[in-house]
C-alpha positions, 0 to 999 in steps of 0.5 A, spaced: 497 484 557 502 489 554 503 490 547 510 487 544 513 487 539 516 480 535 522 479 532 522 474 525 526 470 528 523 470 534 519 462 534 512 463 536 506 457 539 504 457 533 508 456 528 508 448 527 500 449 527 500 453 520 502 446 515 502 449 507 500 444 505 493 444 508 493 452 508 494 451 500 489 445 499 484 449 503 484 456 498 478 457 492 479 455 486 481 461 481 484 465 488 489 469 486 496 469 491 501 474 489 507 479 491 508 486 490 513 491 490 513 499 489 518 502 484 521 507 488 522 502 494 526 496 491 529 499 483 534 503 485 537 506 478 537 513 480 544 515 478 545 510 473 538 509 470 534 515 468 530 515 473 529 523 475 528 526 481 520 524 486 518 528 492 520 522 496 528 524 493 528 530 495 524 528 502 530 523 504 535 529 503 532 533 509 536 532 515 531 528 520 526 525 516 528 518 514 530 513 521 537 512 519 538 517 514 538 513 508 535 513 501 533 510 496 538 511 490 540 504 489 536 499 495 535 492 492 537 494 484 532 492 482 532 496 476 539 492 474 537 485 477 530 485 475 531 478 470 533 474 477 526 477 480 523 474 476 526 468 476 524 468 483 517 470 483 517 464 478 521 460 483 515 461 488 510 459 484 506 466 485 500 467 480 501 474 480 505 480 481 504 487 483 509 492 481 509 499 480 511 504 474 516 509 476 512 516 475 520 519 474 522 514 470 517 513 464 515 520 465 521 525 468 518 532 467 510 529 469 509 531 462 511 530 455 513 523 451 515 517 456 523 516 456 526 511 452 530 508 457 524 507 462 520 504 457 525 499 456 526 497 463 518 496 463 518 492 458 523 488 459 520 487 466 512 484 463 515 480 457 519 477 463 514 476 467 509 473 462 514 468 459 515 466 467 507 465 467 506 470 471 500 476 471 502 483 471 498 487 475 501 494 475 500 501 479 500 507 476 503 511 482 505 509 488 507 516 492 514 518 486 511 524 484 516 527 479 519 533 483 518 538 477 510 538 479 511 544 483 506 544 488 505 537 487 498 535 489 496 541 492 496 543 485 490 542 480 493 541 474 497 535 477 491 530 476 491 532 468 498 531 468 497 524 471 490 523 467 495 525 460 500 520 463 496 515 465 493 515 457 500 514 455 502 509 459 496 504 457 497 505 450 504 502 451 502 497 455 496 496 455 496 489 451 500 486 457 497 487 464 491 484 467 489 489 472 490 495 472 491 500 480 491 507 478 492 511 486 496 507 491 494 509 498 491 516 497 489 517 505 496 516 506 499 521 502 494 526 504 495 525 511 503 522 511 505 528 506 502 533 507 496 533 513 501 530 518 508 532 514 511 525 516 512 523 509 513 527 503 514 532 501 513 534 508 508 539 509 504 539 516 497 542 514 492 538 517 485 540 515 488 544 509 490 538 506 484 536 504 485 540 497 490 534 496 485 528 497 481 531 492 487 532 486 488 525 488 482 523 488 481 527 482 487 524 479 484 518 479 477 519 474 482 522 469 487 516 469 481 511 468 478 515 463 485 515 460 485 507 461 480 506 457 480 511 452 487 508 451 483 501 449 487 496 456 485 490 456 486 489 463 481 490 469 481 497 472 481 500 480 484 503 485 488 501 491 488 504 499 489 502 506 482 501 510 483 501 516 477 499 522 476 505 526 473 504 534 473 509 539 478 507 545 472 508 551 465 509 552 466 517 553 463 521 547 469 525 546 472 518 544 466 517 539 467 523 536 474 523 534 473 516 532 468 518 527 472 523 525 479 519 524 474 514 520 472 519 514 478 523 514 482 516 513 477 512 510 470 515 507 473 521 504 478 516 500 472 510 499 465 514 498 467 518 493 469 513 488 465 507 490 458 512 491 460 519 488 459 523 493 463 526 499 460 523 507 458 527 510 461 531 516 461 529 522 457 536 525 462 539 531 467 539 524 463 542 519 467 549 518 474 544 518 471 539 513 468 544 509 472 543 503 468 537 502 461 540 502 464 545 495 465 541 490 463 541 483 459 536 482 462 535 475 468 534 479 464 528 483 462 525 476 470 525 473 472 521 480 465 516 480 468 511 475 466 504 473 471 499 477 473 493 474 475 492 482 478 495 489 483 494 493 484 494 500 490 494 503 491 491 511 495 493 516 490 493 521 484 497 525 485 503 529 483 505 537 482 513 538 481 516 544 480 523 545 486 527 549 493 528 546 497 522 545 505 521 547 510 526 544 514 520 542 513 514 535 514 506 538 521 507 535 523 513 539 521 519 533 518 526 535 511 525 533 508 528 528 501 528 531 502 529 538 499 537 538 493 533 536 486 533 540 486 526 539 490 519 538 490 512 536 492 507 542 495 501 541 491 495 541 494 492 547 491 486 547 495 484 541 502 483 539 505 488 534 510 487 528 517 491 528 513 497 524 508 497 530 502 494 527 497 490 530 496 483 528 489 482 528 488 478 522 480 478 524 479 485 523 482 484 516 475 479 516 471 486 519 474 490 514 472 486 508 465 486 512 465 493 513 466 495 506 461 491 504 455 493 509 457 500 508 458 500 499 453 494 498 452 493 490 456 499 488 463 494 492 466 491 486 470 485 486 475 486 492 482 485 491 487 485 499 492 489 494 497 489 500 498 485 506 505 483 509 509 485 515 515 489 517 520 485 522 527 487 523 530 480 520 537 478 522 542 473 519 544 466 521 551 464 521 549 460 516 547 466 512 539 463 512 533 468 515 529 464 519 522 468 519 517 463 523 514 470 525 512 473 518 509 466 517 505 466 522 502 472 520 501 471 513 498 464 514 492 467 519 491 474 515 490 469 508 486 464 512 482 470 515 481 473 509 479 466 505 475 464 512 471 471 512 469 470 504 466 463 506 458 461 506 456 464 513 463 468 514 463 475 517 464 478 509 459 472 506 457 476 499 464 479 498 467 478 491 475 476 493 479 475 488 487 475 491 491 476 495 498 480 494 503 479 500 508 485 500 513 483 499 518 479 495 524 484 496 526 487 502 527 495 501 526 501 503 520 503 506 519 511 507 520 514 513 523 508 516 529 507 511 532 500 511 530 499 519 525 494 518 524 489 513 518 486 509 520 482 504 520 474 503 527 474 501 533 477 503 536 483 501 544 484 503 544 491 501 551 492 501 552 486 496 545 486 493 544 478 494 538 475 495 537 470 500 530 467 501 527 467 508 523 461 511 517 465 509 519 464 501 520 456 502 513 456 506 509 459 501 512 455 496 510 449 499 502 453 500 501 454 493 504 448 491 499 443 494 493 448 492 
């Protein structure tokens, strides 16, 4: 079976199966479901709002780089339309809400006092949230560094900056938010921005990259030290995607690269924060990896933290084989990673989403499993900070979306996640909190500009008006009957 990919509104066997009702009264007492966005991806308000420029602003100017030429300058406007955003995740009936602070807009030079202008908006936005009974989980950076970190991440000084501003972002919030995310995705900024040169800021250093991971990394410790030197009554901890990584064959070339992709995608991000050291190298890589064996340990001390919990963001599991892998993306792009030695093959016996991810909730289960088998007492509480579908939605003469495919997707990745938790489940002993489903607005998503939609309502961006999909009414009706 080849893979496919589906439309939303293309209708699938399963659709009738996934009653809400029986979902919602399935769900544990105190499990926590809510939506997230990104500041960059769905505020706009970069003309008109005080947002000065990120890396990702300057990313979407260079001709090539984003699938249809797009930015992200206005999206979905929610930085002039945030009150009727609340009013839908109240409407929805969500429990919580993960946002991100814009870096470039509380803090337009990386450095210094927090601007007025973005304290306003921010604290518009939780007082709405909280009024409307919904619980802020906020994330301190989401891939906007601001532009005038020259260098960015692959200068040192980047993470005192975030520590600095982490301090002074908990003390103007901290008696509001409930959980706290420090780093969203650090794996993807390292290899996306500056490994494969895919996202921004662009640069293609492979193995030189590995500078970055440990900024970022670094970055991390600072901002929970600056959390809770701050006094935050929120829970703390850090987000990234995890993805099950498996060689495509039985070849030995096949499991060394499966090994290798593994620690650069997952143990390099995961070992140090949880564990407090750096795995060790694969050894046919030990020359490439070296950057992971010279560390200072008081380094390793600043990153290993006390988590109130981690974040795992799922999109699904990773098939590597050795060789080099085709010269074109799923959509047609140059590939980045083409000159590779290696490449991720698709998992054929699975149907993909319009981004080309696999969907194969089971290995959210796996996941969930691994992190536990591999981190034991030192795995915190474990949130899924991120799990959703991009799908190319089309409108409805009748202006209505209808989205039976994300349906299906986000009642078997929450049904996988709940079931893999249970007494005698795959993941038994693992301490799941909550789901977050990206995501409320459609926006812009990276590299892919508006080309694939993910959001649970509709956002028609030349009128900015919103239109819940089919998926919005169906979760309604599953956290109504918990």
């Amino acid at each position: 079976m080849s893979t496919k990919k589906l439309n939303s509104n293309t209708p699938t066997a399963r659709a009738w199966q996934h009653r809400a009702g029986e979902l919602g009264s399935g769900l544990p007492d105190g499990f926590i479901v809510g939506t997230s966005t990104s500041g960059f991806q769905v505020e706009g308000g970069a003309r008109d709002g005080g947002r000065h420029e990120s890396a990702w602003d300057a990313f979407t100017t260079q001709p090539g780089r984003i699938l249809d030429g797009s930015n992200a300058s206005v999206s979905a406007n929610h930085f002039h339309r945030q009150a009727e955003d609340v009013t839908l995740l109240r409407e929805l009936g969500v429990d919580a809400y993960r946002f991100s602070f814009a870096w470039p807009r509380l803090q337009p030079d990386g450095r210094g006092g927090l601007s007025q202008s973005g304290f306003a908006f921010y604290d518009r936005l939780l007082d709405g949230l909280l009024r409307a009974g919904i619980s802020p989980m906020a994330t301190l950076f989401h891939w906007d560094t601001p532009l005038e970190l020259r260098g960015g991440w692959l200068n040192r000084d980047t993470a005192q900056r975030f520590g600095d501003y982490a301090h002074a972002v908990g003390e103007a919030f901290g008696d509001r938010i409930d959980d706290w995310v420090t780093l969203n995705e650090p794996a993807t900024v390292t290899l996306g921005g500056y490994a494969l040169g895919t996202q921004a800021p662009g640069e293609r250093m492979l193995f030189g990259a590995l500078p970055v991971a440990h900024h970022l990394l670094l970055a991390h410790g600072l901002a929970v030290q600056g959390l809770r030197a701050a006094d935050v009554r929120g829970r703390i901890g850090i987000a990234n995607v995890h993805s099950l990584v498996q060689p495509a064959g039985d070849r030995e070339a096949d499991a060394v690269f499966s090994e290798l992709v593994d620690v650069l995608h997952n143990r390099i991000f995961a070992d140090p924060v949880l564990l407090g050291r750096y795995p060790q190298p694969p050894e046919q890589f030990t020359t490439e990896l070296r950057a992971l064996i010279e560390v200072d340990d008081a380094d390793l001390r600043t990153i290993h933290q006390p988590l109130d919990f981690y974040g795992l963001n799922y999109r699904g599991p990773s098939r590597v084989a050795a060789g080099r892998g085709a010269s074109t993306t799923a959509d047609g792009q140059p590939s980045a990673a083409a000159h590779l030695p290696f490449h991720l093959e698709p998992l054929r016996e699975y149907p993909a989403t319009g981004s080309g991810h696999s969907i194969a909730p089971e290995y959210l289960g796996l996941s969930l499993a691994q992190l536990r088998d591999r981190y034991g007492d030192a795995l915190p509480p474990v949130w899924i900070t991120e799990g959703g579908a991009g799908f190319p939605d089309t409108v409805d003469e009748r202006g209505a979306v209808h989205d039976p495919v994300r349906i299906d997707y986000l009642a078997e990745h929450l049904t996988a996640a709940v079931d893999a938790v249970r007494p005698g489940g795959i993941a038994e002993g693992v301490r799941l909190r909550g789901y977050m489903i990206r995501s409320l607005l459609d926006g812009f998503e990276w590299e892919a500009g508006y080309t694939q939609r993910y959001g649970l309502v509709h956002v028609d961006f030349p009128t900015q008006n919103r239109t819940p999909k089919s998926s919005y009414r169906w979760l309604q009706r599953v956290l109504s009957a918990r």
